[in-house]
Every structure is written in structure tokens, then in C-alpha cells.
C-alpha positions in Angstrom: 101.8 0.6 139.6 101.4 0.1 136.2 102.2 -2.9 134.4 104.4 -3.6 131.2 101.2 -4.5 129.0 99.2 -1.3 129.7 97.3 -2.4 132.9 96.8 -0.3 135.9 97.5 2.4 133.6 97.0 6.2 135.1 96.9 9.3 133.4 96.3 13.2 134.1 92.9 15.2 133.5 93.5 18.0 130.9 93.3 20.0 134.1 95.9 18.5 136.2 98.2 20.6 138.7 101.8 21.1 137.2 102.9 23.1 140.4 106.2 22.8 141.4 107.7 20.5 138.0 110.2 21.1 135.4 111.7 17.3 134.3 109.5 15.5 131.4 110.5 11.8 131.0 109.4 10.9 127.6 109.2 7.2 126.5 108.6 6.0 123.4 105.8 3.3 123.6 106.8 -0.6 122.4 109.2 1.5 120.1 110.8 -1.5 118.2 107.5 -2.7 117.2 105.8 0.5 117.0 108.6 1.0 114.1 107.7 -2.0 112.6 103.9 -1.2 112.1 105.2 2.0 110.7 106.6 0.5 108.4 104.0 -2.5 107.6 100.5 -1.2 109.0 99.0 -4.5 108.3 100.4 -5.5 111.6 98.3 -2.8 113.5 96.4 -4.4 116.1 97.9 -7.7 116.3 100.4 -8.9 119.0 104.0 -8.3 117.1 107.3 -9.7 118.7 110.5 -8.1 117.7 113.2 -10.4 117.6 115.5 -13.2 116.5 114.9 -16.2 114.6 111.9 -18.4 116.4 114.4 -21.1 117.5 116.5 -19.2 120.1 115.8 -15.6 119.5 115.5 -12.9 122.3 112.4 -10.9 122.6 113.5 -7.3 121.7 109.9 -5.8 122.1 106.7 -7.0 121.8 103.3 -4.7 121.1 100.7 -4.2 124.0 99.0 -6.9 122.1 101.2 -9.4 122.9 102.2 -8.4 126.0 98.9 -8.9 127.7 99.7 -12.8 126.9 102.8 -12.4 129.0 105.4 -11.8 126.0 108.2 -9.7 127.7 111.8 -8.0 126.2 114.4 -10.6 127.0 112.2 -14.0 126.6 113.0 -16.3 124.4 111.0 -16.0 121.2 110.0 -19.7 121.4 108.8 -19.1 125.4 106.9 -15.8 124.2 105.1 -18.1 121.0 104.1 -20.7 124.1 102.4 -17.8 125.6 101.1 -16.3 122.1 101.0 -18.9 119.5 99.6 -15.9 117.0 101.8 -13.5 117.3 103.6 -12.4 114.2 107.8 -12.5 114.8 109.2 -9.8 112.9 113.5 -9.6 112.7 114.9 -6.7 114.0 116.0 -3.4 111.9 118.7 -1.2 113.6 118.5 1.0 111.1 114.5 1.6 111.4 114.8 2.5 114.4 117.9 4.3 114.6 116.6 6.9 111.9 113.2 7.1 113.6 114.8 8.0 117.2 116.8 10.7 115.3 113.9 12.6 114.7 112.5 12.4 118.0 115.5 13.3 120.0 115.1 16.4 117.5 111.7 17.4 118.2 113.4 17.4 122.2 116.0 19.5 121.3 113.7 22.1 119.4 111.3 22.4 122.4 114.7 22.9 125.1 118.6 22.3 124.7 118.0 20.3 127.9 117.7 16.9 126.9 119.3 13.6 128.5 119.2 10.6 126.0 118.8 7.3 127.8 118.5 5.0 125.6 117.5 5.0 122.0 113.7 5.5 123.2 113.9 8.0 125.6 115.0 10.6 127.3 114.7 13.2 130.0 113.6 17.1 130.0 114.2 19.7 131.5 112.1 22.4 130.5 111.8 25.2 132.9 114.2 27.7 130.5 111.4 26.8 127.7 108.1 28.3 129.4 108.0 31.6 128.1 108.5 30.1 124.4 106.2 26.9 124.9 104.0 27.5 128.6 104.0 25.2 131.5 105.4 22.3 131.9 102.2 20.0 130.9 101.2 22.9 128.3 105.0 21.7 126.8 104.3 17.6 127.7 101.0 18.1 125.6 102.8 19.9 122.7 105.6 17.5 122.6 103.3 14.5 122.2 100.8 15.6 119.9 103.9 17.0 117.8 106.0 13.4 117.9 102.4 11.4 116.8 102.4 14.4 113.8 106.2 14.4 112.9 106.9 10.2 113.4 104.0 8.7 113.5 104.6 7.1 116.9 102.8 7.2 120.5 105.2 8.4 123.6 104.1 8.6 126.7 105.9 11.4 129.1 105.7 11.7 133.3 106.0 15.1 134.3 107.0 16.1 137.9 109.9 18.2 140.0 112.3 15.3 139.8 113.6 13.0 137.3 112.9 10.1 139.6 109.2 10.9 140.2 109.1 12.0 136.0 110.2 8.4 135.5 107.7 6.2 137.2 104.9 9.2 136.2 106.0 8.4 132.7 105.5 4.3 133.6 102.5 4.6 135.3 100.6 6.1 132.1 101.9 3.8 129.3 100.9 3.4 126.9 100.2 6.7 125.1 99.5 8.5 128.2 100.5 12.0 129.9 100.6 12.1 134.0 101.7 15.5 135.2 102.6 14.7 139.6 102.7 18.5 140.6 105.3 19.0 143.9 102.8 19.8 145.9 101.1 15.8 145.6 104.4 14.4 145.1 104.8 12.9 148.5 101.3 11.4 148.3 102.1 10.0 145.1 104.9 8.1 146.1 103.6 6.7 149.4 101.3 4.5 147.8 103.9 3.1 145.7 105.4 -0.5 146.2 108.8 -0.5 147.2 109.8 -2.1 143.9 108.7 1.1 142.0 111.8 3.2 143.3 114.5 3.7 140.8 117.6 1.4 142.2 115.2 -1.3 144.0 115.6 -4.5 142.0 113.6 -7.7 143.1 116.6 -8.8 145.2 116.1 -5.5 146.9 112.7 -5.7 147.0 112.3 -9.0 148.4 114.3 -8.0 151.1 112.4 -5.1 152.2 109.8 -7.0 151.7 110.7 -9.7 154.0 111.2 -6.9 157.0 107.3 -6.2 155.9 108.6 -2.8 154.3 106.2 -3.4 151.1 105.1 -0.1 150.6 107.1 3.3 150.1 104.6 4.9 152.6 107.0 1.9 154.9 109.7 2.9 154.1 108.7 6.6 155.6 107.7 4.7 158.8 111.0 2.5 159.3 114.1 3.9 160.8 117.0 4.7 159.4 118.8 2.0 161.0 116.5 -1.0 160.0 116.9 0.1 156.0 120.5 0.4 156.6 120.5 -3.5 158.1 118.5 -4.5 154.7 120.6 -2.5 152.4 123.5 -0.8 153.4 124.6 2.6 154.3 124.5 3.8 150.9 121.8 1.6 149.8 119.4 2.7 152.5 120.2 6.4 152.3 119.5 6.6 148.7 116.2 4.5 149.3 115.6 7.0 151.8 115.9 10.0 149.5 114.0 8.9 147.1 110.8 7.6 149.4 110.9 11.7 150.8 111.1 13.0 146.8 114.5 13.8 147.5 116.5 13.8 144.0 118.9 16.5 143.4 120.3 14.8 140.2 120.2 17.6 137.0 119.3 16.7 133.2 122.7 15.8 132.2 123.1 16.9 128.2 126.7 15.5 127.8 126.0 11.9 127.7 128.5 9.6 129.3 128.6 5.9 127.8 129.8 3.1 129.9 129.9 0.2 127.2 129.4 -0.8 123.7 128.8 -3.8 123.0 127.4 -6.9 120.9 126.5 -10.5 121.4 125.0 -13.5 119.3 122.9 -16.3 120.0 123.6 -18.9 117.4 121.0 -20.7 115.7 122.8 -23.9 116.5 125.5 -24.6 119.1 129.0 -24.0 117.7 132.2 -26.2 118.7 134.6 -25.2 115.8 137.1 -22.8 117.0 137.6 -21.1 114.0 134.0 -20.1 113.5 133.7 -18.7 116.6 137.2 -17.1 116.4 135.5 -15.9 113.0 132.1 -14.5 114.5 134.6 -12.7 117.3 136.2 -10.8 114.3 132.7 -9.9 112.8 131.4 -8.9 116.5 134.7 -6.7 117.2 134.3 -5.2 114.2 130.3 -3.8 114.5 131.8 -2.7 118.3 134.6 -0.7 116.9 132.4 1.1 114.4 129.8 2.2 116.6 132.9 2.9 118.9 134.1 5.8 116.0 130.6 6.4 115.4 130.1 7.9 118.9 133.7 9.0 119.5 135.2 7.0 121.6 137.6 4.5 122.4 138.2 1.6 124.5 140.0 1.1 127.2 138.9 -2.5 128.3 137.8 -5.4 125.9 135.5 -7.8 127.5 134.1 -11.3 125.9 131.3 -13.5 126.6 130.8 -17.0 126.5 128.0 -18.9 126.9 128.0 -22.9 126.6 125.3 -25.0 125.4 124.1 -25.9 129.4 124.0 -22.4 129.3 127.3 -22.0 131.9 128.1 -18.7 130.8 132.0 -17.1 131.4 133.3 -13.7 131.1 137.1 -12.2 130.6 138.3 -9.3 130.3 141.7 -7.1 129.4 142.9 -3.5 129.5 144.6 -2.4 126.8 148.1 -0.1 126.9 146.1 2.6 125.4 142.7 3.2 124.2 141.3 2.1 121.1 138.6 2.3 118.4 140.4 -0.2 115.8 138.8 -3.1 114.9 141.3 -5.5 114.3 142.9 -4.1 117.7 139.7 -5.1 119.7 139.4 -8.5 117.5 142.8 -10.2 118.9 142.1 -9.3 122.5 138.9 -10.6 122.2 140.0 -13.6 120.0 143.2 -14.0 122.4 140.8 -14.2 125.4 138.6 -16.9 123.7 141.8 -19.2 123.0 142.7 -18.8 126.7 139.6 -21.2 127.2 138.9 -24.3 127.3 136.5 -25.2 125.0 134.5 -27.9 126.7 131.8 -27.7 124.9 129.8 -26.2 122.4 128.9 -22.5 122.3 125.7 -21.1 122.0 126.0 -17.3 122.5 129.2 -15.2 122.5 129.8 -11.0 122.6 132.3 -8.8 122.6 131.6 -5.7 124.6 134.0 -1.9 125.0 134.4 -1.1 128.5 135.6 1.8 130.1 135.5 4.4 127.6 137.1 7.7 126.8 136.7 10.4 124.1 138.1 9.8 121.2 140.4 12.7 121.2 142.0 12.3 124.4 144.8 11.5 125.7 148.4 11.9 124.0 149.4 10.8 120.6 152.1 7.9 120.6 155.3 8.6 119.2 154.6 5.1 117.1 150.5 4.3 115.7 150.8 0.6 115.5 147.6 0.2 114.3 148.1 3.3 111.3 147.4 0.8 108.8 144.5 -0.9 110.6 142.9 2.8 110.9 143.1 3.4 107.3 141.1 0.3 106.6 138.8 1.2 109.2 138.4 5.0 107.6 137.0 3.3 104.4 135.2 1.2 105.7 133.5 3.9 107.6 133.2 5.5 104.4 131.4 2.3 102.4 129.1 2.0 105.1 128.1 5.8 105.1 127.4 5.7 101.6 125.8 2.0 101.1 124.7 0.7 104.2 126.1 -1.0 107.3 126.6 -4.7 105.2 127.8 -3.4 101.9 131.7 -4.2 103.0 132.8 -6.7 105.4 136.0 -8.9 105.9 136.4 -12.0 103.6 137.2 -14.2 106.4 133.5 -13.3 107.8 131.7 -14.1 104.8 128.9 -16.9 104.6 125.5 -17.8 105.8 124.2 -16.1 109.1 124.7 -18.1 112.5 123.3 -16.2 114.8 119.3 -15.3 115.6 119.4 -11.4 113.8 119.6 -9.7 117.2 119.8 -5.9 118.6 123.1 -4.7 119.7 123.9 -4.6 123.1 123.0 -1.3 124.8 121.8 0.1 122.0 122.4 3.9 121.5 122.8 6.6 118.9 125.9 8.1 117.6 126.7 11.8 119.0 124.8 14.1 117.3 126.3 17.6 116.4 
């Protein structure tokens, strides 16, 4: 299997079989710090870490570079410095990279209207309605790349197979900048070889119990009964193991994407044990939620917090609310009414705000009574000020003053619906 800094990396002969397939997974390579390069190509070459502030930032992305020292997305910075004392730390730009996925989601959407976003870096394919315009499937993986490195700049590397799952770890396997086409007729072969860790679901907890019932490779999973990865996993756990293992994965490119959370979180530079500023960085945080909430059109129907003391003891609360919202200061006094239902013991060093269980922003029936009218008419211009200068140009007064946290990514980040 291939590992996260470009080792054991596989890819397809220009020849290669695409028999059988019709899912591309496409993944953008290092994206946060291939943006950055981008944007500053005296960093080409060198190990780059995206992320916060050196002290107690989180490693959003680092480049192969660094990565072959052991850097990793969600060390701290000052761990991944330990382990690469010259890298280059750059802060994160949400924007950069925002604007950047934009235009590869539409490169996707001109080569098929079947197109899954994961996450803000990738996304699945389905292209078998797009042959007669584009050819096969690899003929299409081939075009897609060579036009993303001509339209952005940036290196993707894209699995294609007959099933998202197997597209996924094809697209893994051949990072970074690499194409590996598993045709249907090898797919069985391919997968046998696999560890058991490589399966989409298995996490290391999973793993290392397979693993302790010496089922280490998928090719033993094939060979154990039913009944022994039911005992290690569960009914539903060992039947969807057991799909997978056979190539069996039904699931379609899904173009309506469903959100489960929106959220963001802040690691402070120093620990904070004044009630105030935190109730104060809970505003700020509630706000940024609620506007990518409009953003994407939808509202919330749960508001969760997260606390994390300076022993790192980490506590989370949550509360459904009478009916959905996208308001800011609606979201800020649940969330700042949760924090003051805690004892404060001790100081803080990272607290969040995070949407949960979302609807559409239309749904639903209109109340007699909008309580929140006013609220929504402040959030409407300052929609508008951020549309037309920039996501800091207008914030509350009571939020104002120097920067406490480590500059970090959102939570979960995504893009807003696009038309």
C-alpha cells in the first residue's frame, strides 16, 4: 500500500486495461501546500508545512518533502519541526484554496454532470455517460489530469476502477501525481494483496483486531468465515468488510451532496481562563459557522461546543434547538449558554463550535413569529460586506483585538453549493 509521503507508490502503464470501470476518484495532491507554492514558487522543492502558529499549531498539510521526515496532517507544528527542523511553516489561506478548488470541481463537471465532492480536494466520477464525448474511462482520467495541471497549475492523482471503493485506494496507491486504472476483470487480485487496513471503514482499532485473529491480509479475510469476522466486528461490521474484500460496492456517485456538520475550532496561542474572552471567541466562532451555514444553505438543528483544558481533558455539549437556524447570534447563546453551564477548572486551550444535524435552508414551515428578524437582517449585510470585501472586512465590536488562536482551517472544510 502506498504511503502518505509518496512511497510504495504504483501507477498504470499508458497501456493499462480499463475493462469493466466507470468511477474516477480524483485527489488533489498535498493541495494546501501545493496552493501555497502556487502562489510563492520559491517554496518549490522544499518541505512546506501548512499550518498554525509554530507554538501549538495543527499540521494542515505538509508537501512530499516534508512528509518523508514524518510530518503528517493533524501533528502539532512544533512535533512536525522536531521531525523537520527546515521546513518552512506557512499560515493557512481559506480563501486560496477555496477559489482554486472551484475551478477544479469545474473542470469535473465539464468532462460529466456526475460528480461527488468529498471534500474540498476531491471528489468522485462517474463517467460512463461521458465516453462517446471524451473515450474510455482512462482515455478521460488522462485528459482530466493533463487538463487540471494546464487550467490550475496543480498535480491530482485519480484511481480508476468499477467501484468507488476500489477507485479510492487506486487513487491512494498512485500519489503523488499518478494515474492507476484497476480494470474489473484484476479487481479481485488487486484487492487480495491488500492489508486489511486498506479497506474503506477499517480503522486501526479495526485493524488491530483483525489483526490479532491473524486476518492481516484482505486475501484473509476471503479465507475466514463469516462467523469469525462477525465475532471481531459485528454483524454489520463484518458484512460490510465482507463486501468490500469480494469488490462488492453497490454505492452510486451521489451529485446532491449531503453535509453532516459545519464547524470551527481554535487552539489558542496561550491557555485562556477569562470567561469573557472565551465567551468572546465563542461569538466570533458562531459567527464564521453561521456564515458558511447561509453560504451552503442550510441550517442547524443542533449546536455543539468543544472544550479542551490545558491537561488536554477535552469536554463536549450539545443542544437542539426548537427550530433550525442559520443566525449567528442564535447559534452564539446556545453555544455561549453551554460554556457557562461548566465549570471552569481550569484554563482553556482549544474551543469550537460545530452545526449539527442539518437541513436545507428552505425547509420546513415558516413561524407565525421570526424571533431572530432583526438578527437576520444583520446577518444579510454582513453577508453582503463580506461578498464584496472579503471575509474580515466587518466583524462584531465585541470580537475585536489581537488574534488568540494559531490561524487554523475550519473544521470539515467544504465549498458553498455551487449553482
Amino acid at each position: 500500500m502506498g504511503r502518505g509521503d509518496g512511497s510504495g507508490r504504483v501507477v498504470s502503464p499508458p497501456d493499462a486495461d480499463d475493462s469493466g470501470t466507470r468511477i474516477l476518484h480524483v485527489d488533489m495532491d498535498a493541495f494546501y501546500a501545493s496552493v501555497e507554492v502556487l502562489h510563492d514558487p520559491s517554496l518549490a522543492g522544499k518541505p512546506l508545512i501548512v499550518g498554525g502558529m509554530e507554538g501549538r499549531g495543527v499540521v494542515s498539510s505538509a508537501s512530499y518533502e516534508a512528509r518523508r521526515f514524518g510530518v503528517r496532517s493533524a501533528m502539532g507544528v512544533a512535533q512536525a519541526l522536531r521531525l523537520c527542523p527546515q521546513a518552512v511553516v506557512v499560515t493557512p489561506h481559506f480563501e486560496r484554496y477555496a477559489s482554486l478548488s472551484r475551478q477544479v470541481m469545474a473542470i469535473f463537471h465539464d468532462i460529466t454532470p456526475l460528480v461527488e465532492p468529498l471534500s474540498i480536494d476531491e471528489a468522485f466520477l462517474d463517467v460512463s455517460g461521458a465516453r462517446r464525448l471524451w473515450g474510455s474511462p482512462g482515455e478521460i482520467a488522462r485528459m482530466l489530469r493533463t487538463r487540471v495541471k494546464a487550467e490550475t497549475g496543480l498535480v491530482c492523482s485519480v484511481g480508476v476502477a468499477a467501484t468507488k471503493h476500489v477507485a479510492k485506494i487506486a487513487s491512494t496507491r498512485s500519489k503523488p501525481d499518478g494515474l492507476l486504472i484497476v480494470s474489473e476483470p484484476d479487481t479481485a487480485a488487486f484487492l487480495a494483496a491488500l492489508p486489511v487496513s486498506a479497506l474503506w471503514g477499517v480503522g486501526p482499532k479495526a485493524a488491530e483486531t483483525l489483526e490479532g485473529r491473524g486476518i492481516r491480509l484482505v486475501s484473509d479475510i476471503l479465507a475466514s468465515p463469516r462467523a469469525v469476522l462477525d465475532r471481531a466486528l459485528g454483524p454489520a461490521g463484518g458484512e460490510r468488510i465482507w463486501q468490500l474484500a469480494h469488490g462488492i460496492d453497490p454505492r452510486a456517485v451521489e451529485t446532491e451532496r449531503t453535509e453532516k456538520s459545519i464547524g470551527h475550532e481554535e487552539t489558542f496561542l496561550t491557555d485562556v481562563a477569562d470567561a469573557a474572552v472565551l465567551r468572546s471567541e465563542l461569538r466570533r466562532l458562531s459567527d464564521r459557522v453561521a456564515a458558511r451555514l447561509r453560504d451552503g444553505g442550510w441550517r442547524a438543528g443542533t449546536v455543539a461546543l468543544k472544550l479542551r483544558y490545558a491537561d488536554f481533558t477535552t469536554l463536549s455539549r450539545s443542544l437542539s434547538l426548537a427550530e433550525p437556524s442559520d443566525v449567528g447570534q442564535r447559534i452564539g447563546d446556545v453555544a455561549i449558554g453551554l460554556f457557562e453551564a461548566l465549570e471552569l477548572t481550569q484554563p482553556v486551550r482549544l474551543i469550537g463550535v460545530r452545526a449539527e444535524k442539518l437541513r436545507g435552508g428552505d425547509g420546513g414551515s415558516v413561524p407565525l413569529w421570526d424571533d431572530d428578524a432583526e438578527w437576520r437582517r444583520v446577518d444579510a449585510a454582513l453577508d453582503d460586506a463580506r461578498e464584496r470585501f472579503g471575509g474580515g472586512a466587518v466583524t462584531r465590536a465585541s470580537v475585536l483585538g489581537p488574534r488568540r488562536d494559531v490561524n487554523a482551517l475550519p473544521t470539515n472544510p467544504r465549498l458553498p453549493r455551487t449553482e
